[in-house]
C-alpha positions in Angstrom: 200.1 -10.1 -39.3 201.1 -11.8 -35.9 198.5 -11.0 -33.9 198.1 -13.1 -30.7 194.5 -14.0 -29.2 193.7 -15.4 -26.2 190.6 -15.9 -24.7 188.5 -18.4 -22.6 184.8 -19.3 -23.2 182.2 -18.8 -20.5 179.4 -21.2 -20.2 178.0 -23.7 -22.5 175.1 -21.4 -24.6 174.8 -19.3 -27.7 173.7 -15.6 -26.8 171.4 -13.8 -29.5 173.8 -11.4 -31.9 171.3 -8.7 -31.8 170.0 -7.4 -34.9 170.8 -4.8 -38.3 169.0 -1.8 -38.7 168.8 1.0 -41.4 170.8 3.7 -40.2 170.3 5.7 -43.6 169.1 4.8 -47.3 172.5 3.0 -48.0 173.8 2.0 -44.6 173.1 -0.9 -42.5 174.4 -0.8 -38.6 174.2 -3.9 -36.0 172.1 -3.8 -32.9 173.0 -5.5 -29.6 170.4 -7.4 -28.1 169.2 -5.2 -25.6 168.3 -8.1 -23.2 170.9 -10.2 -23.7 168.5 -13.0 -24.2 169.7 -16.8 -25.3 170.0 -17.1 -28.9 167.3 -19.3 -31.0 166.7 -19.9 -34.5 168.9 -18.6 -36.7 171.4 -16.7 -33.9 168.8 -14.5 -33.1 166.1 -14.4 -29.7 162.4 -14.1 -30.3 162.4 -10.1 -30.3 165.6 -9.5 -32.4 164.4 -11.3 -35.4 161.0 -10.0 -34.7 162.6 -6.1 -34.8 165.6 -7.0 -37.9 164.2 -5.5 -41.2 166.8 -7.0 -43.0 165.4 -10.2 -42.4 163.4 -9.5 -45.5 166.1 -9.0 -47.5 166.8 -12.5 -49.1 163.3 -12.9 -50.7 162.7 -9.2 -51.7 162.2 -9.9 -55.3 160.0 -13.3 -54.1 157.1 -10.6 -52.8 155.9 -10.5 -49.4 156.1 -7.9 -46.5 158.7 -5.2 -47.4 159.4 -2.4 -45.2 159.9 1.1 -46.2 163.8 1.3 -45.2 164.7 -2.4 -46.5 162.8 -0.6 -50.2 165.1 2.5 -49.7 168.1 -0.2 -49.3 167.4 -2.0 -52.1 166.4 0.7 -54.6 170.8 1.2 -54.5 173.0 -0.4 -56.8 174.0 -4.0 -56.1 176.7 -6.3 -57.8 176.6 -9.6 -58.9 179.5 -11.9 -58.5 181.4 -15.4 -58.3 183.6 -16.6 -55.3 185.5 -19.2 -55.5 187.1 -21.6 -52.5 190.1 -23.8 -52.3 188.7 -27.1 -53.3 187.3 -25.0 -56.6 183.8 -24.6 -55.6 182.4 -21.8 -56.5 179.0 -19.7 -55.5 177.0 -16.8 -56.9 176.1 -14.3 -54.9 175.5 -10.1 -54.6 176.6 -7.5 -52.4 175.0 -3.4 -52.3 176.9 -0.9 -53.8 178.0 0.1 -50.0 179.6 -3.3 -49.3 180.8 -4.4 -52.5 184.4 -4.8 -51.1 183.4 -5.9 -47.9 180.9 -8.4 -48.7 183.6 -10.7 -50.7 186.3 -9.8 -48.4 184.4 -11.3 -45.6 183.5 -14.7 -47.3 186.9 -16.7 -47.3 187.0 -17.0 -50.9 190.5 -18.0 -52.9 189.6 -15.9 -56.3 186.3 -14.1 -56.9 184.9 -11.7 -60.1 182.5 -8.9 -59.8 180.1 -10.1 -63.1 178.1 -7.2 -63.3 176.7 -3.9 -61.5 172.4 -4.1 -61.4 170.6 -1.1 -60.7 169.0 -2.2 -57.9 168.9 -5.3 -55.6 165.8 -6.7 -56.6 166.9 -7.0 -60.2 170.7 -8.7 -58.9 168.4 -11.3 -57.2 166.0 -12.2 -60.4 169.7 -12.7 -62.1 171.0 -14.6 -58.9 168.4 -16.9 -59.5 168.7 -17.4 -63.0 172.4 -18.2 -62.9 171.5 -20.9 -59.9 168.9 -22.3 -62.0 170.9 -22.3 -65.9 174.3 -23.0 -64.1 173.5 -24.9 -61.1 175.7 -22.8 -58.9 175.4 -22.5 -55.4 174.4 -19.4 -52.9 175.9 -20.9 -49.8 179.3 -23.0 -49.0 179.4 -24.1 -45.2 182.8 -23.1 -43.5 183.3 -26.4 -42.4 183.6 -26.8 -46.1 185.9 -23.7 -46.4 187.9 -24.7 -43.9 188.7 -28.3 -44.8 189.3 -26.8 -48.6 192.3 -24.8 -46.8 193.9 -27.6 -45.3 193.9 -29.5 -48.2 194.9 -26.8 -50.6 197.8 -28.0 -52.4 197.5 -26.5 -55.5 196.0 -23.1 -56.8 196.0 -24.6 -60.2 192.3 -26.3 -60.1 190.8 -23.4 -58.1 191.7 -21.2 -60.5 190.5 -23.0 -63.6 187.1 -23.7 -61.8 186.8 -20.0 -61.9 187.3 -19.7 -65.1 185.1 -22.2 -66.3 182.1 -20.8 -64.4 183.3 -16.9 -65.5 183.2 -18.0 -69.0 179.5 -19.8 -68.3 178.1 -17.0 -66.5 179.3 -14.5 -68.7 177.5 -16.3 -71.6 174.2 -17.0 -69.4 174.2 -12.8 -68.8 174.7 -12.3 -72.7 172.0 -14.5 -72.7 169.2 -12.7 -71.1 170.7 -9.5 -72.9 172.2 -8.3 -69.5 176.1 -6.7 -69.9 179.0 -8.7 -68.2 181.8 -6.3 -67.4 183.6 -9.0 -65.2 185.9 -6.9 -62.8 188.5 -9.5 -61.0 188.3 -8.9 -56.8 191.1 -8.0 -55.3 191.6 -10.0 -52.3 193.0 -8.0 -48.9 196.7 -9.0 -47.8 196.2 -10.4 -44.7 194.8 -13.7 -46.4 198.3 -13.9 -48.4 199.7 -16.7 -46.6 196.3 -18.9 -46.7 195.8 -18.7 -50.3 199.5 -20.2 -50.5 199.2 -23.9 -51.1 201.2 -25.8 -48.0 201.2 -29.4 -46.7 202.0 -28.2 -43.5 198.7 -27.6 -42.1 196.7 -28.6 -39.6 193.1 -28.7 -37.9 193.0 -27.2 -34.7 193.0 -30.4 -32.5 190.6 -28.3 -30.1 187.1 -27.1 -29.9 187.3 -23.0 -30.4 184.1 -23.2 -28.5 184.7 -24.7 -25.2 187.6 -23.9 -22.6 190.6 -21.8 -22.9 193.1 -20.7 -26.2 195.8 -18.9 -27.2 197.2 -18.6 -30.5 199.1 -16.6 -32.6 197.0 -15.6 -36.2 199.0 -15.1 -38.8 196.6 -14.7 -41.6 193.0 -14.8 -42.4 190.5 -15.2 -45.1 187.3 -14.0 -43.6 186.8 -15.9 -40.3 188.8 -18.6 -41.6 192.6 -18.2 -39.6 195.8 -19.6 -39.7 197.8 -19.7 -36.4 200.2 -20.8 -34.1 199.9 -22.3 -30.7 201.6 -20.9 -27.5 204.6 -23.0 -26.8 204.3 -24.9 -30.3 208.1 -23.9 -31.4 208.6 -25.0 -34.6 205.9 -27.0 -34.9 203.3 -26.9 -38.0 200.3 -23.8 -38.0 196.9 -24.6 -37.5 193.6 -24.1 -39.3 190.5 -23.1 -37.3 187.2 -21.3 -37.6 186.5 -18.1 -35.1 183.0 -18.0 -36.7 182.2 -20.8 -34.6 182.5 -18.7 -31.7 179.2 -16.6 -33.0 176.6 -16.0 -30.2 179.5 -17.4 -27.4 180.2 -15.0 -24.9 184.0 -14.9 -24.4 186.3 -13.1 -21.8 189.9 -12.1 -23.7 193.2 -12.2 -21.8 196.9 -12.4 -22.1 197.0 -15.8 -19.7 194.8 -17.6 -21.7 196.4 -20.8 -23.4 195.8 -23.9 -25.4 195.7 -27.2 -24.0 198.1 -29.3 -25.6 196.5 -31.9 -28.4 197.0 -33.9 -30.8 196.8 -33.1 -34.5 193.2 -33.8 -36.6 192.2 -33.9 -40.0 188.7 -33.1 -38.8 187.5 -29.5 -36.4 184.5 -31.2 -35.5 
């Protein structure tokens, strides 16, 4: 991969991201913020979230307000699967027929399983639901957790019999509300090769991605997660950092932007 980035961060405050709207009955397209407005609650200002449709999305099948495009959206086909991290935790979630690949490619898992394909996404969220509550899986991982997984990842062994214990418990929990698992394994985009390999010689990123200047080289990736080396760092060891803490940070890219030197951490924040 050996791509390099640098970049300095201007100011001190998180901008709103904008928001997603319907572009068509399957597609979903981001927004920027049109007044470029500090961020609030949840990334978003005031107007954005008041504007985002999709906002509805995570407790369609609880009821409530649903409008006419986020209905179209969800009438599609969505998957249910399992991702897996480094330290074997693993979380249920779903993803539209649109960004089936997309959806687990972007979450930094280690191994992941497509469990089954639901006719539409407020049925994949009744079974979400039901495997949280028989299995006591989670929806969410932090990517401080994710990240810290990494840089202790040592061994793919446990990861990957995690994932095969909660395959094998899921599968039997569909059975068991008479719902078809055709597991279909993920496959994982090449980029992230080098992360998933288990090596001691990692690091945390001695520096806050969201203050200052940086330049590094990335040299693979497993959704925002990166693995990189530092300008000037020779032979030493590659780092772990997060760019998805730079979300709602406005940022000016260049060339003659460089780390400060640092000492190695076992912690990013």
């Amino acid at each position: 991969m050996s791509r390099r980035l640098g970049y300095r961060v201007s100011g001190t405050g998180r901008w709103c991201t904008g928001r997603y709207r319907f572009a068509d009955r399957v597609r979903v397209e981001a927004i920027a913020c049109p007044d470029q407005a500090p961020a609030e609650a949840g990334g978003q200002c005031a107007a954005c979230t008041g504007r985002d449709d999709f906002r509805f999305a995570h407790r369609f099948h609880d009821g409530g307000h649903v409008p006419d495009a986020l209905a179209s959206y969800m009438a599609q086909p969505h998957w249910l699967y399992l991702a897996t991290f480094a330290d074997g935790t693993t979380k249920i979630g779903t993803a539209a027929e649109p960004r089936k690949r997309s959806r687990l490619d972007e979450q930094g898992a280690l191994i992941a399983t497509y469990l089954t394909r639901s006719g539409d996404g407020r049925a994949v969220r009744f079974l979400e639901d039901a495997l949280t509550r028989r299995l006591g899986l989670t929806q969410t991982v932090r990517a401080s957790a994710k990240l810290a997984a990494l840089a202790a990842l040592r061994d793919l062994a446990p990861a990957h019999a995690a994932h095969q214990q909660h395959l094998a418990r899921a599968t039997e929990a569909l059975n068991a509300l008479d719902v078809p698992a055709s597991p279909e394994p993920w496959t994982p985009p090449g980029v992230g090769d080098l992360l998933r390999t288990p090596d001691a010689g990692r690091a945390l990123y001695p520096h806050d991605p969201r203050s200052g200047e940086h330049g590094l080289t990335v040299l693979s990736c497993l959704g925002s997660q990166v693995l990189a080396t530092l300008d000037g760092d020779g032979e030493q060891l590659p780092h772990l950092l997060d760019l998805g803490a730079l979300k709602g940070r406005r940022i000016i890219l260049g060339a003659k932007f460089s780390s400060p030197p640092g000492a190695v951490q076992s912690a990013l924040f």
